[in-house]
C-alpha positions as CSV (number, residue, x, y, z in Angstrom):
1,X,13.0,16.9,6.2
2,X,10.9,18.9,8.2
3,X,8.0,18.1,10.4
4,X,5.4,20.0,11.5
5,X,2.8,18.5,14.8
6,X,-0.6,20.5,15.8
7,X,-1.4,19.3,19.1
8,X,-2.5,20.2,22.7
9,X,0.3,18.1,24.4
10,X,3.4,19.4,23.2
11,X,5.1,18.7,26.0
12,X,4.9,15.3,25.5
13,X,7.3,15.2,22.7
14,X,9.9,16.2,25.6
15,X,12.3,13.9,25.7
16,X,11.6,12.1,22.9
17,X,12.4,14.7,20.5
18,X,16.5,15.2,21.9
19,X,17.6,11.7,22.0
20,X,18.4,8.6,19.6
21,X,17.9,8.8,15.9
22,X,15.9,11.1,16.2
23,X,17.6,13.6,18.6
24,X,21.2,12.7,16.1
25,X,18.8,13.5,12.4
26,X,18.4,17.0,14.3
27,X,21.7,17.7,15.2
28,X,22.9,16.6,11.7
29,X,20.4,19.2,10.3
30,X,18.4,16.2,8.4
31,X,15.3,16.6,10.4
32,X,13.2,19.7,11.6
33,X,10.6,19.0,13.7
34,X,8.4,21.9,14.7
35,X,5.9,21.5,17.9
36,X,3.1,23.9,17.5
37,X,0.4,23.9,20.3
38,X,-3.3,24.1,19.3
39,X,-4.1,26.2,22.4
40,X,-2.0,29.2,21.0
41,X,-4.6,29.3,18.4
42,X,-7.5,29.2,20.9
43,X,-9.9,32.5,20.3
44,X,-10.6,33.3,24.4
45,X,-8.8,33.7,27.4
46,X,-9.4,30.2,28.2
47,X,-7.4,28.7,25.8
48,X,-10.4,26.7,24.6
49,X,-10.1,24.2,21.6
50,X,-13.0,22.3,21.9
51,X,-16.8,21.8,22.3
52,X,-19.6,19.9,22.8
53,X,-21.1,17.6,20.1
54,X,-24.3,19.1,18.1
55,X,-27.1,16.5,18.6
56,X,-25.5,15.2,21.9
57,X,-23.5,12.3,23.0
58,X,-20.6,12.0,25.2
59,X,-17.2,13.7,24.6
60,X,-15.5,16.7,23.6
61,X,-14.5,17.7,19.7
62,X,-11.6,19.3,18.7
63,X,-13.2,22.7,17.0
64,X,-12.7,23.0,13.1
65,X,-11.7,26.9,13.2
66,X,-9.0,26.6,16.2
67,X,-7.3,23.8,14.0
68,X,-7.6,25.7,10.8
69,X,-6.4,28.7,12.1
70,X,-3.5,26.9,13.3
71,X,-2.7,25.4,10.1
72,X,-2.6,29.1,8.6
73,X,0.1,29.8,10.6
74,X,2.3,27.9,9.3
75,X,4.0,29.0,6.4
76,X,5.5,25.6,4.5
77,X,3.1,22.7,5.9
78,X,3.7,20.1,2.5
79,X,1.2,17.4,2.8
80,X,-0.9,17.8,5.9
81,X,-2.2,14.5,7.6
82,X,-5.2,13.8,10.4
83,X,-4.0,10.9,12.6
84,X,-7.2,9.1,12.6
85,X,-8.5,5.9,13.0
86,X,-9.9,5.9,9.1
87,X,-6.3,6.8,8.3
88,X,-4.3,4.3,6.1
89,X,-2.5,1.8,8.2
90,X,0.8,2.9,9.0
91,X,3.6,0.8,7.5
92,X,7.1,0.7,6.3
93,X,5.8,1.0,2.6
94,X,4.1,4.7,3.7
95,X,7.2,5.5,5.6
96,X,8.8,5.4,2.7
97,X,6.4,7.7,0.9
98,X,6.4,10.0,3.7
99,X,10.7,9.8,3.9
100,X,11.0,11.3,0.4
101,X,8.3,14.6,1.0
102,X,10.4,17.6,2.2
103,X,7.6,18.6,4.6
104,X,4.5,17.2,6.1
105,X,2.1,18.1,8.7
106,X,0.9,15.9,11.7
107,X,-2.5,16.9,12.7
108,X,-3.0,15.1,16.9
109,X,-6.9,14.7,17.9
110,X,-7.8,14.4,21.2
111,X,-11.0,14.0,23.0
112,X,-13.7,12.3,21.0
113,X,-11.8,13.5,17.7
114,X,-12.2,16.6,15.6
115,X,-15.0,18.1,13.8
116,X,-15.8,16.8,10.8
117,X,-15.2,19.8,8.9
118,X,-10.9,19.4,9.6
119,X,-11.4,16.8,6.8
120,X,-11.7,19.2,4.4
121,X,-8.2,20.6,4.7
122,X,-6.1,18.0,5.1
123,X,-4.0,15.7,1.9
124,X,-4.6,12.0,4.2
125,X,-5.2,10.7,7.0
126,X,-3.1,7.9,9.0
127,X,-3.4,5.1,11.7
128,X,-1.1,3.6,14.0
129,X,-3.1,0.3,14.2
130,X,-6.4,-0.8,15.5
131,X,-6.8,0.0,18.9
132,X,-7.9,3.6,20.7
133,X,-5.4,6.1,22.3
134,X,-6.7,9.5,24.4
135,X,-4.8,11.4,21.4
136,X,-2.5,11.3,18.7
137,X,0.7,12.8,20.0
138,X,2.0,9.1,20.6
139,X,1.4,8.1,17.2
140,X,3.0,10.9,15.7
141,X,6.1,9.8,17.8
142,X,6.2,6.5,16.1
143,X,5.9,8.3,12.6
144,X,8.3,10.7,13.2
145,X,10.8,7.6,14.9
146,X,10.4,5.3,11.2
147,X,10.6,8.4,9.2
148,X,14.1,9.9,11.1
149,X,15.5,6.1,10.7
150,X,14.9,6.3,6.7
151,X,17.0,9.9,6.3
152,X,20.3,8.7,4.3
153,X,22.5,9.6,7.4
154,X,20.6,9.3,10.4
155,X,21.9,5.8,11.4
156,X,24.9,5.7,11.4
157,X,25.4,2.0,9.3
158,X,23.0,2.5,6.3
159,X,23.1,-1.9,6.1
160,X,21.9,-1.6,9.6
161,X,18.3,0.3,8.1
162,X,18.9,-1.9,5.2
163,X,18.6,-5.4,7.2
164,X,15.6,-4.0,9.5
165,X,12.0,-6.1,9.3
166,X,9.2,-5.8,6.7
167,X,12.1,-4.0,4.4
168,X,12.2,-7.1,2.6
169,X,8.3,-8.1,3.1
170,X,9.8,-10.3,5.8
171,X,10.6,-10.2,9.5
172,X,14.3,-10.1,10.3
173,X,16.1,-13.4,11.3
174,X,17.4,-14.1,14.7
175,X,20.6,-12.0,15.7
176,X,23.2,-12.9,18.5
177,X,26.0,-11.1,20.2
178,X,28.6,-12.4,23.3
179,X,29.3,-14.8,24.9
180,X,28.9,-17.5,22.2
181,X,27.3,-19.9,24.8
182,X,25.4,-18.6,28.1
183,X,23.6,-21.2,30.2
184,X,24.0,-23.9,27.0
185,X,22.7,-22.1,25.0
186,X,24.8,-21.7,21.6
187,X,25.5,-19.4,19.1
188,X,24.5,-21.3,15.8
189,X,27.6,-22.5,14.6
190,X,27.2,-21.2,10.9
191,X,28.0,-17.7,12.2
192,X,30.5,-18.5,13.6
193,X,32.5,-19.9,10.2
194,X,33.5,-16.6,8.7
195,X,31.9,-18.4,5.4
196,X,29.9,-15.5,4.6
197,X,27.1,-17.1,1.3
198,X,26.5,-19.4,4.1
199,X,25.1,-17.0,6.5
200,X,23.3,-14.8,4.3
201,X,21.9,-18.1,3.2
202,X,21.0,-19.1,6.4
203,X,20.0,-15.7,7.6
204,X,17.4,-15.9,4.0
205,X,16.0,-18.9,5.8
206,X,15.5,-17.8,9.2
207,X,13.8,-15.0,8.2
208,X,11.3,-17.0,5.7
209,X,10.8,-19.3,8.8
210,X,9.8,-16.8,11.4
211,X,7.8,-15.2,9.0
212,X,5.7,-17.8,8.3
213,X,5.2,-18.7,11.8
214,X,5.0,-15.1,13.7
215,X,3.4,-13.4,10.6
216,X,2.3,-15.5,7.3
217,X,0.2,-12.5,6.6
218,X,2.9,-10.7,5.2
219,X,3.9,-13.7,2.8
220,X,0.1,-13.2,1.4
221,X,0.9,-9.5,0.6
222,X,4.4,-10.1,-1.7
């Protein structure tokens, strides 16, 4: 799969882009993830990408004809997304989607946001959540992090990817290691019995239970 992110920061993406799943879906060849900066776009010596509002109001916009020439640079861009608050919610249902694409292309505001105009030459747009960050190179992270987990060979236990939360519409049930009892606190016992219908069965439950207390919401979607 490979990945291409328009933003100011690219710098950002260092570490981030060399280590974990991420970092081993590079080195297996399963993900390419390209970092193009805005600024190399930018039409003066000042590396300027943005501007003042028309009609006033507080905040810089990203310029339509900086991003757009930036986007023409790129020879395969796929499906080309805004990370924007209109965007469709982010979730392991559109990871999904975006797993099986070849390419796509993350488009990071910054500032206020971008001119209205950048609308015009994108496929989607997509949101993190609902709250406000200064940009979007830390959302793009979190897409990039889902999608590199959902590459058949990334991680290295495909049942791992297969037992995560929300991939059954449910959250995932509680999960212990060693020691079997620290500071009287125990293990439940039925994981212990080798008597493996019985924990699945009571793995089922636990995850129906937390579910319905932590997030009943997602019961109402299935």
């Amino acid at each position: 799969m490979n990945i291409n992110v328009l933003c100011i920061f690219p710098e950002m993406f260092s570490p981030f882009v060399d280590f974990g799943i991420v970092g081993r879906a590079q080195s297996k060849d399963l993900l390419t993830i390209k970092l193009i900066n805005i600024r190399d776009f930018a039409t003066d010596s000042y590396g300027t990408v943005d501007d003042y509002p028309f009609g006033g109001g507080a905040g810089m916009i990203l310029k339509v004809d900086i991003i757009v020439r930036t986007l023409d640079s790129i020879d395969e861009k796929g499906d080309i997304y805004l990370l924007s608050p209109r965007g469709r919610i982010f979730n392991q249902d559109l990871a999904k989607e975006l797993s099986k694409k070849g390419t796509i292309t993350l488009i990071c505001g910054r500032y206020k946001g971008v001119d209205e105009r950048v609308r015009d030459f994108v496929d989607g747009e997509i949101s993190i959540g609902d709250y406000v960050l200064s940009g979007g190179e830390l959302a793009s992270m979190v897409i990039i992090e889902a999608l590199a987990r959902l590459l058949p060979g990334a991680v290295g236990n495909s049942a791992s990817v297969e037992g995560d939360s929300f991939e059954s519409g449910l959250l995932d049930s509680p999960r212990y290691t060693r020691p079997g009892i620290f500071r009287g606190k125990e293990v439940p016992s039925v994981l212990l019995s080798g008597n493996h219908k019985e924990i699945e069965r009571w793995r089922e439950e636990e995850a129906l239970k937390i579910t319905k207390r932590y997030r009943p919401d997602l019961l109402m979607e299935t």
